[in-house]
OpenMM code with the backbone's topology and positions (N, CA, C; nanometers):
from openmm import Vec3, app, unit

residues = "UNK UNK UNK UNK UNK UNK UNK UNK UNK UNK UNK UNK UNK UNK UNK UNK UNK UNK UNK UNK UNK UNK UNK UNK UNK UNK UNK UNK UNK UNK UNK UNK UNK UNK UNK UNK UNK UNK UNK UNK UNK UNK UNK UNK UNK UNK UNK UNK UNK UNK UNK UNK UNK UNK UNK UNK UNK UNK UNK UNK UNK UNK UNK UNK UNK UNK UNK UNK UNK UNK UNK UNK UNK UNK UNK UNK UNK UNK UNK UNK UNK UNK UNK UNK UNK UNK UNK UNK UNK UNK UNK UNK UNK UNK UNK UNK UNK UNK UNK UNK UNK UNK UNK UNK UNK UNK UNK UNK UNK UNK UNK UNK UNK UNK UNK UNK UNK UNK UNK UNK UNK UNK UNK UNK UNK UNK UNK UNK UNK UNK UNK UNK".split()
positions = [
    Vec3(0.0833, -0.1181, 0.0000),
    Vec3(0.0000, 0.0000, 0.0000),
    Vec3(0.0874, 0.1240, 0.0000),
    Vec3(0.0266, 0.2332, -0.0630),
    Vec3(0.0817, 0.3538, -0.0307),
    Vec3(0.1140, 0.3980, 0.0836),
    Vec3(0.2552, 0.4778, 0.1164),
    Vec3(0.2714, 0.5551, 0.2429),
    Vec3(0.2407, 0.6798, 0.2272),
    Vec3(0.0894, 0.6736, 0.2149),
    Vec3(0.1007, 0.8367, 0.2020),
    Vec3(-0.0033, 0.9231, 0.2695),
    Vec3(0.0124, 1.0770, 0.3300),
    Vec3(-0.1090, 1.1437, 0.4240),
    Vec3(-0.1303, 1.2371, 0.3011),
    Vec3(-0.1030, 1.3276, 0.2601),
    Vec3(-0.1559, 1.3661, 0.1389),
    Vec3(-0.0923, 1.3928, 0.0743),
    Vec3(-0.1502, 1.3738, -0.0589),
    Vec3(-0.1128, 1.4337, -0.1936),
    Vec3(-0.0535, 1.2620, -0.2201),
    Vec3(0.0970, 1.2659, -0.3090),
    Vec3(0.1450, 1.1791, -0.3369),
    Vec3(0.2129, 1.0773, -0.2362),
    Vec3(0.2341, 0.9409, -0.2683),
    Vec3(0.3643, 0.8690, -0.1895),
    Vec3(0.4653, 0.8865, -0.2504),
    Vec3(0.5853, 0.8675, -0.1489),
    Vec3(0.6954, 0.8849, -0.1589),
    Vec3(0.7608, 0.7768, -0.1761),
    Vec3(0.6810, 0.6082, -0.1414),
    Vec3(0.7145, 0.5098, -0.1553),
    Vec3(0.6055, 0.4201, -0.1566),
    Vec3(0.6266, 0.3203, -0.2259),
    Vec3(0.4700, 0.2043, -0.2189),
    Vec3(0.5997, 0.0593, -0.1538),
    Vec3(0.5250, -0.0053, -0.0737),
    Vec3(0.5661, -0.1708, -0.0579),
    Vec3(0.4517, -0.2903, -0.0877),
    Vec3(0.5055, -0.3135, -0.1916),
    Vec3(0.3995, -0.4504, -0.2025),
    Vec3(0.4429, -0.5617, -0.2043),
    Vec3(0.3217, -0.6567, -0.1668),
    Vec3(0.3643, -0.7621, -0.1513),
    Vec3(0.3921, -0.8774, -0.2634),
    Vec3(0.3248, -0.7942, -0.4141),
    Vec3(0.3443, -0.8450, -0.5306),
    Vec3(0.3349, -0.7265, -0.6653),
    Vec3(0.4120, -0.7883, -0.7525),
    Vec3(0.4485, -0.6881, -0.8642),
    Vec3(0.3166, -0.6312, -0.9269),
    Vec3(0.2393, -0.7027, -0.8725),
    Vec3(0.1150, -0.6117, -1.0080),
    Vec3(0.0160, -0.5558, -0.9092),
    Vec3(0.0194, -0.5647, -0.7581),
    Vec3(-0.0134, -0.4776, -0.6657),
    Vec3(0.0509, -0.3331, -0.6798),
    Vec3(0.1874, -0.3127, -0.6416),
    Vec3(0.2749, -0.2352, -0.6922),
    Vec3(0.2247, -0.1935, -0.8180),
    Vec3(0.1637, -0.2113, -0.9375),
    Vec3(0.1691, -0.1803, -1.0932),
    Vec3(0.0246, -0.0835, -1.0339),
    Vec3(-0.0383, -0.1831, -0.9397),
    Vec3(-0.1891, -0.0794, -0.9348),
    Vec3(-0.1807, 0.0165, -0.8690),
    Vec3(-0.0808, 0.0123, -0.8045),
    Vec3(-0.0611, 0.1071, -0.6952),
    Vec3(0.0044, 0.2780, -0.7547),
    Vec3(0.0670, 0.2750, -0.8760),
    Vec3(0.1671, 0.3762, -0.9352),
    Vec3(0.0624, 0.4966, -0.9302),
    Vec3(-0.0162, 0.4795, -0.9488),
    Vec3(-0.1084, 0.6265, -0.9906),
    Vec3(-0.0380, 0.6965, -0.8658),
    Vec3(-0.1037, 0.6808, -0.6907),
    Vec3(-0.0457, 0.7276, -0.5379),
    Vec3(0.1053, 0.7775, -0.5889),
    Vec3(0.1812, 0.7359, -0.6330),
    Vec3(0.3114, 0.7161, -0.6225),
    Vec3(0.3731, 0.8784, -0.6916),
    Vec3(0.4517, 0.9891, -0.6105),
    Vec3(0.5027, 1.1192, -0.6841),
    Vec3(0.5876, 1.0684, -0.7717),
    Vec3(0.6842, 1.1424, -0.8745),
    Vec3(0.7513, 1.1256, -0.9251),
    Vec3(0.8732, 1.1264, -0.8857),
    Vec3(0.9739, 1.0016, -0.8856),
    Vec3(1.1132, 1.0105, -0.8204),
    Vec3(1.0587, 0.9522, -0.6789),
    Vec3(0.9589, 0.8821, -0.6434),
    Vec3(0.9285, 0.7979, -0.5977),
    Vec3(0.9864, 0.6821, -0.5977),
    Vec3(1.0218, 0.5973, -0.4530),
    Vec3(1.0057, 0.4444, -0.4391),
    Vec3(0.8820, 0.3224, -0.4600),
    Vec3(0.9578, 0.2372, -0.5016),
    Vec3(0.9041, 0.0868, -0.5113),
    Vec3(0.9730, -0.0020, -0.4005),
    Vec3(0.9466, -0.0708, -0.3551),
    Vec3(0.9987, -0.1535, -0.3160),
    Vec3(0.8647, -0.2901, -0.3091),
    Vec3(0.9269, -0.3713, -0.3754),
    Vec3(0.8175, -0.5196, -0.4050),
    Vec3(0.8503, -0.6273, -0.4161),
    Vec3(0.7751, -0.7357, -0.3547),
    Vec3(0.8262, -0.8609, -0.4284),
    Vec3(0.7966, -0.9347, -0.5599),
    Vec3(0.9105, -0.9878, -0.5730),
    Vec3(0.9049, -1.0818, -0.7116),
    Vec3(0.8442, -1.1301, -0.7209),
    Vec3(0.7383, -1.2360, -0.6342),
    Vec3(0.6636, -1.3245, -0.5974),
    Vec3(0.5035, -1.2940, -0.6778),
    Vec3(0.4814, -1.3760, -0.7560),
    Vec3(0.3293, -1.3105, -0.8365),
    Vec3(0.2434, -1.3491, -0.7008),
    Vec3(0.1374, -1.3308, -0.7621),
    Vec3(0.0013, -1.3959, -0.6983),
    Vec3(-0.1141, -1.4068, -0.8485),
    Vec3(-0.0959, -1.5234, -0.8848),
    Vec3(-0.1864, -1.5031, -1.0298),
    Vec3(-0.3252, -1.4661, -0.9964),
    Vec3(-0.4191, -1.4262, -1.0580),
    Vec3(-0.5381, -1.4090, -1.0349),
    Vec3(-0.5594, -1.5249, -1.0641),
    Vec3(-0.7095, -1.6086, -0.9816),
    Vec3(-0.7986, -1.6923, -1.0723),
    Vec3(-0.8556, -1.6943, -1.1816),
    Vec3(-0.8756, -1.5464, -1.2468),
    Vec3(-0.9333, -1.5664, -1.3162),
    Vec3(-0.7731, -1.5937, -1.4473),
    Vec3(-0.7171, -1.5550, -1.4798),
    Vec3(-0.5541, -1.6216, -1.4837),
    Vec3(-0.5731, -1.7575, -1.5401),
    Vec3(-0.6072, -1.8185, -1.3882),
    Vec3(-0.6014, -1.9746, -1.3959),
    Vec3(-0.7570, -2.0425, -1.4793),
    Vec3(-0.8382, -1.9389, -1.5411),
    Vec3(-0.9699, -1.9858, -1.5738),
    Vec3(-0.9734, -1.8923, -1.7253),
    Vec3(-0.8974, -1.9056, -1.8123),
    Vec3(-0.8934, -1.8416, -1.9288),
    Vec3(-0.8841, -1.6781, -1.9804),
    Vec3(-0.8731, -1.6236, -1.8364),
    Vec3(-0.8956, -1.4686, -1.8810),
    Vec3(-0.7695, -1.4483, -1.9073),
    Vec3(-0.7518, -1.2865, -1.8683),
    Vec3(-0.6031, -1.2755, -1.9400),
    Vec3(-0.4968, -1.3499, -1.8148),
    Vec3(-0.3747, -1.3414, -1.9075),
    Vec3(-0.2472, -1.4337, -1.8887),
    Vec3(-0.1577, -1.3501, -1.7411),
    Vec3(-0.1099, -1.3730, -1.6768),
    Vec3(-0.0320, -1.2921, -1.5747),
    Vec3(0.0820, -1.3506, -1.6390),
    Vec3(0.1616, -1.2210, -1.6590),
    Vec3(0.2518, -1.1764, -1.7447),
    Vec3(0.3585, -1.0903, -1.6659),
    Vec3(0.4307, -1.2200, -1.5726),
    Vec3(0.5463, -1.1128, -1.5130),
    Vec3(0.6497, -1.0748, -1.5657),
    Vec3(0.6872, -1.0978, -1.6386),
    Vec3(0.7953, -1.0382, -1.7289),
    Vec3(0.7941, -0.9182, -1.7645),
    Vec3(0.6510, -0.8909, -1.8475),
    Vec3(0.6018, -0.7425, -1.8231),
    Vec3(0.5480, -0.6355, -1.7607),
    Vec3(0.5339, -0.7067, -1.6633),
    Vec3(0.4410, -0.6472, -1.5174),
    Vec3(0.6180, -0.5743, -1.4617),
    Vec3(0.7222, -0.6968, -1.4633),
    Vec3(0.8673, -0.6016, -1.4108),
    Vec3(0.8849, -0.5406, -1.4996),
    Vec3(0.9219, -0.5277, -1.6231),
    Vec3(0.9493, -0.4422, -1.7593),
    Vec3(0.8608, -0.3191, -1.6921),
    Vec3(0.7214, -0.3173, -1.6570),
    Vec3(0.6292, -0.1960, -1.6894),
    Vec3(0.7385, -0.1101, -1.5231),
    Vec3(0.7667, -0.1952, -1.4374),
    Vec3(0.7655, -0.0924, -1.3528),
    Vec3(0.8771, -0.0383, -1.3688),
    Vec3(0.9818, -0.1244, -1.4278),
    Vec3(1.0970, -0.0809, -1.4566),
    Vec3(1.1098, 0.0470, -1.4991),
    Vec3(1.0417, 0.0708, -1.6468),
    Vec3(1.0071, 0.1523, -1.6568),
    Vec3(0.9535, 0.3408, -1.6333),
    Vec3(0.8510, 0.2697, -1.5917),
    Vec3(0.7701, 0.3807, -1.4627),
    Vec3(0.8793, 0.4264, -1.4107),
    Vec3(0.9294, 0.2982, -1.2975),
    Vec3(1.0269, 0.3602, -1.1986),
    Vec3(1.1003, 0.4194, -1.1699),
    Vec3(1.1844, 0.3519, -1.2901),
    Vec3(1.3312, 0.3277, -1.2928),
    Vec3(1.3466, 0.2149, -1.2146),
    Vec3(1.5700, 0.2319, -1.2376),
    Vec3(1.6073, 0.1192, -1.1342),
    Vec3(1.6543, 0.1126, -1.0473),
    Vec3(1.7086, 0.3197, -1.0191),
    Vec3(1.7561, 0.2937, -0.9065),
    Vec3(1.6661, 0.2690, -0.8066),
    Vec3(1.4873, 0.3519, -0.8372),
    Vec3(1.4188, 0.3489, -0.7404),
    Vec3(1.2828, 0.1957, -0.7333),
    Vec3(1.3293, 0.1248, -0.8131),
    Vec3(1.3443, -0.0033, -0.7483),
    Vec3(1.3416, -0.1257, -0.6915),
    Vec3(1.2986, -0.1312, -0.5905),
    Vec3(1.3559, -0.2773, -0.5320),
    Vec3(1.2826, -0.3810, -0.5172),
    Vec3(1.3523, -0.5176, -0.5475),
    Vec3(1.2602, -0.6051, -0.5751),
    Vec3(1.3633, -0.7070, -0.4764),
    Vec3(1.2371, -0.7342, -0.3834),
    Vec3(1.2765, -0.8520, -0.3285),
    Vec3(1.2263, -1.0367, -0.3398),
    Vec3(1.3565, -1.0675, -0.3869),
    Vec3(1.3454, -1.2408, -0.3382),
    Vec3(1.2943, -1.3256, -0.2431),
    Vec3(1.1291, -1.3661, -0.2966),
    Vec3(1.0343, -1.3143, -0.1751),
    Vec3(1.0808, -1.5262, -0.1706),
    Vec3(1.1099, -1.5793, -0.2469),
    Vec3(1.1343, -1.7479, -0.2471),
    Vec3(1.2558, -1.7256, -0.1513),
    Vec3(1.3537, -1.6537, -0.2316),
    Vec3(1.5359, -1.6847, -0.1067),
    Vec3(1.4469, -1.6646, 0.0382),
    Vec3(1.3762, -1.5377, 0.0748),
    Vec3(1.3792, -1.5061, 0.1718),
    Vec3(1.2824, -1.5827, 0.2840),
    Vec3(1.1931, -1.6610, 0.2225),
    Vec3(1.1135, -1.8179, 0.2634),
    Vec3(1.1993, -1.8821, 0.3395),
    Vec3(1.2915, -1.9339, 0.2072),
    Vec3(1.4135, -2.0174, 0.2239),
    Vec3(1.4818, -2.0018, 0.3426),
    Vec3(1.5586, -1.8712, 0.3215),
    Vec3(1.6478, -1.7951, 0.4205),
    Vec3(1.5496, -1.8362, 0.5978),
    Vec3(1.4379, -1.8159, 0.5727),
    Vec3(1.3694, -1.7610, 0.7338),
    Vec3(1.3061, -1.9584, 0.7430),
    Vec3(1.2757, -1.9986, 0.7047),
    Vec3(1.2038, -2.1769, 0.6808),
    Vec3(1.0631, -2.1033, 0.6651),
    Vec3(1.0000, -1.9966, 0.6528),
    Vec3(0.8571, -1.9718, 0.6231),
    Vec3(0.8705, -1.8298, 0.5331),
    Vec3(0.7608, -1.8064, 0.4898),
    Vec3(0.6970, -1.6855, 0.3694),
    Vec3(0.6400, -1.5770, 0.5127),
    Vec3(0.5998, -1.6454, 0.5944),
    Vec3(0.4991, -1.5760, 0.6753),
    Vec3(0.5463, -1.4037, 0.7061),
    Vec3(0.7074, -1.4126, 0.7200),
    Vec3(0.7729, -1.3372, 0.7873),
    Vec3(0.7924, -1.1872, 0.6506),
    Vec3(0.7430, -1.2066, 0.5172),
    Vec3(0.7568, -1.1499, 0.3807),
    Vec3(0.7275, -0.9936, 0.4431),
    Vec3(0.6376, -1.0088, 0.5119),
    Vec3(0.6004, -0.8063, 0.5293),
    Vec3(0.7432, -0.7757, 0.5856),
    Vec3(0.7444, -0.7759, 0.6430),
    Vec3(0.9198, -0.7774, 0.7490),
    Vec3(1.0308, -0.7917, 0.6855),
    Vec3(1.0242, -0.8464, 0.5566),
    Vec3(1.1606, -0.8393, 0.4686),
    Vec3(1.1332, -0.7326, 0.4580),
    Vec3(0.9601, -0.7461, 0.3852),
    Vec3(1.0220, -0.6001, 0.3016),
    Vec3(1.0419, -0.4732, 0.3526),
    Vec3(0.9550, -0.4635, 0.4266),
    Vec3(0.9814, -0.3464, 0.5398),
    Vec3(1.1465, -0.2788, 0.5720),
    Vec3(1.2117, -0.4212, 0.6321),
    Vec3(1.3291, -0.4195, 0.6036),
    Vec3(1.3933, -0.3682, 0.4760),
    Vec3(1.3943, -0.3916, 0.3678),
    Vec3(1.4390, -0.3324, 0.2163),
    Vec3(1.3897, -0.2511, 0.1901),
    Vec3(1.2899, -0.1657, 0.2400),
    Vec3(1.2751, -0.0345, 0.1995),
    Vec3(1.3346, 0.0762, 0.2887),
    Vec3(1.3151, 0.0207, 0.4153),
    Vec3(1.4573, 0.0928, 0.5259),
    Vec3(1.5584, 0.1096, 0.4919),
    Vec3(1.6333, 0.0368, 0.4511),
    Vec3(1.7445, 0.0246, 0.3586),
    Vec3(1.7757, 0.0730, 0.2725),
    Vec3(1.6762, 0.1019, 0.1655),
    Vec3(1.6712, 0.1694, 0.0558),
    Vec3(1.6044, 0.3051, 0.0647),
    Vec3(1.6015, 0.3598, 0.1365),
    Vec3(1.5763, 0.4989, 0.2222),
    Vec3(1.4494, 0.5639, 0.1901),
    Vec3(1.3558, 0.4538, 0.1385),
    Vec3(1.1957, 0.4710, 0.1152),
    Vec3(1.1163, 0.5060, 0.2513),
    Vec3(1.1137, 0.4937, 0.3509),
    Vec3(1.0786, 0.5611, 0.4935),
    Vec3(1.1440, 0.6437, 0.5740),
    Vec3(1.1961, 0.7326, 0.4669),
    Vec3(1.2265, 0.8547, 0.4989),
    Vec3(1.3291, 0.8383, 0.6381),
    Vec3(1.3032, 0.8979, 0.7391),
    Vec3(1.4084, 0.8747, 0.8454),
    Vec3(1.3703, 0.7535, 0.9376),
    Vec3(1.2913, 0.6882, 0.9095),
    Vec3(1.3072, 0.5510, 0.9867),
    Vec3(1.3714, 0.4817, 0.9478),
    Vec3(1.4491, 0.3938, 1.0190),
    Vec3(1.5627, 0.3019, 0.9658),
    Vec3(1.5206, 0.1714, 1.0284),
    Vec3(1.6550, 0.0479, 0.9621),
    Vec3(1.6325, -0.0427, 1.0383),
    Vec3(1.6120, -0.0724, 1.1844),
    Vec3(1.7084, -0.0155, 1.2526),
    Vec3(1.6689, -0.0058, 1.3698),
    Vec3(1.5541, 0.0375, 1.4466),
    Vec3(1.5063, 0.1181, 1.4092),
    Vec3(1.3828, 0.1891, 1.4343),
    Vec3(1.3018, 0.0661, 1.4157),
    Vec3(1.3080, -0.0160, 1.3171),
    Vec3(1.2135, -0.1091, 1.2766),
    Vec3(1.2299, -0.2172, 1.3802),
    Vec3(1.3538, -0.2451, 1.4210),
    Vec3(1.4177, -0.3417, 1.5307),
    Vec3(1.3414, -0.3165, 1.6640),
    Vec3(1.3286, -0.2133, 1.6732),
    Vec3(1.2959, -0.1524, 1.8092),
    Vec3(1.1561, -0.1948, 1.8175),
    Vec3(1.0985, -0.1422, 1.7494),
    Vec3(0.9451, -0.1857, 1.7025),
    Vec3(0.9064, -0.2826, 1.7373),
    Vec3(0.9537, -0.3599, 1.6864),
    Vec3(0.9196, -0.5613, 1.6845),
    Vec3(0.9929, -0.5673, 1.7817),
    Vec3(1.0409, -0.5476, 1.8474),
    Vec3(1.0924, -0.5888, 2.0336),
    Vec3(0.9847, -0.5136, 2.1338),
    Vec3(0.9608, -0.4072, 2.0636),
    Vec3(0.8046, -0.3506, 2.1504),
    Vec3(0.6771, -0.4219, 2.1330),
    Vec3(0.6410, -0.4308, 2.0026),
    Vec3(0.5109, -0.4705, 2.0083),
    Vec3(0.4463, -0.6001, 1.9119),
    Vec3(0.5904, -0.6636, 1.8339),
    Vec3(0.5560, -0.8134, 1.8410),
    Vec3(0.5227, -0.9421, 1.9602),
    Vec3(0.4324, -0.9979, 1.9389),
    Vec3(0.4254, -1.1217, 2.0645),
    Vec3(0.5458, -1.1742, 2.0355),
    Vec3(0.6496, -1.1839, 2.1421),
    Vec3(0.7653, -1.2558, 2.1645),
    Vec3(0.8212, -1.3675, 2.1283),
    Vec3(0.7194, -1.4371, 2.1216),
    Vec3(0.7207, -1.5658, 1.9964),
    Vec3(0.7798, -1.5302, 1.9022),
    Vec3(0.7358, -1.4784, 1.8330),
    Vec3(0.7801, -1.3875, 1.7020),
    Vec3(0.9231, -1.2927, 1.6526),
    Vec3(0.9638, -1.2408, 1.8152),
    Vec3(1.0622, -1.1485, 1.7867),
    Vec3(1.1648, -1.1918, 1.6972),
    Vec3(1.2152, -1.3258, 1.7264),
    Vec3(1.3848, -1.3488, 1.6751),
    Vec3(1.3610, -1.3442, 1.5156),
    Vec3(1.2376, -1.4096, 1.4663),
    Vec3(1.1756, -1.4234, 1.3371),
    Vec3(1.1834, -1.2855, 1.2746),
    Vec3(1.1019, -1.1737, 1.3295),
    Vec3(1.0768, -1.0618, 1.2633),
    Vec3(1.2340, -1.0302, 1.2641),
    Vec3(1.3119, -1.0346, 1.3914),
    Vec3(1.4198, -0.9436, 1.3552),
    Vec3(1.5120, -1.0040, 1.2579),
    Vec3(1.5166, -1.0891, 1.2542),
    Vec3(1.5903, -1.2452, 1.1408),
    Vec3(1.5567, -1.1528, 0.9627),
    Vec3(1.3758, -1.1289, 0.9370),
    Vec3(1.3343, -1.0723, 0.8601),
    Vec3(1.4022, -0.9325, 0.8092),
    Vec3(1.3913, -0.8521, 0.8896),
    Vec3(1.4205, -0.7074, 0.8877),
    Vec3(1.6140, -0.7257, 0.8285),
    Vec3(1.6879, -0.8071, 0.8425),
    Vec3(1.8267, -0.8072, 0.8529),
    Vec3(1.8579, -0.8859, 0.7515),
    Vec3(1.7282, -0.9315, 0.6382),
    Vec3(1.8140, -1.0420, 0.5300),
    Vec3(1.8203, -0.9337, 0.4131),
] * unit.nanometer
topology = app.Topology()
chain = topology.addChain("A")
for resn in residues:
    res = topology.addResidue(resn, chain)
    for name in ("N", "CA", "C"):
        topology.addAtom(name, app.Element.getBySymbol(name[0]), res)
């Protein structure tokens, strides 16, 4: 979704490339992306309508974007990396911190966060997330 209070965002995070694609209108110019690789086909996709077409769905944002502004995360490595998907908001969160799409919040800031107000269960996971 957009980070934004008014007017334009300054950055979108999605959790898939053609979320992100719907999302560009919100988005100012010289704006961040930060998204994962990871489709989510529509059903209707899987039932003859049109084709999900990631190749061009990255081409389009490429585009739009550009490349420095960006980022696409390895939403499979980062499964891999953690043994679950579950933890995906938290990468990315993480990679847009990084990539200086939330303005002056940083990783840490994000660290701090999830030691405040994740259930504890959770902490080593989220912070595992935020750091790949």
């Amino acid at each position: 979704s957009p980070l934004i209070g008014r007017g334009r965002a300054d950055a979108i995070v999605a959790f898939e490339p053609a979320e992100a694609v719907r999302q560009l209108a919100f988005l100012r110019s010289g704006g961040m992306v930060v998204a994962s690789d990871a489709p989510v086909v529509p059903v209707s996709a899987a039932t003859g309508g049109p084709a999900y077409d990631l190749s061009s769905i990255m081409s389009y944002l490429r585009e739009r974007v550009g490349e420095k502004n960006l980022v696409v995360v390895d939403a499979a490595g980062a499964a891999d990396a953690l043994g679950t998907a579950k933890a995906l908001n938290v990468v990315l969160l993480g990679a847009a911190a990084r990539a200086g799409a939330l303005g002056p919040v940083t990783v840490d800031d994000l660290a701090d966060a999830v030691r405040a107000l994740v259930n504890p269960r959770f902490v080593d996971l989220d912070l595992r997330a935020l750091n790949l």
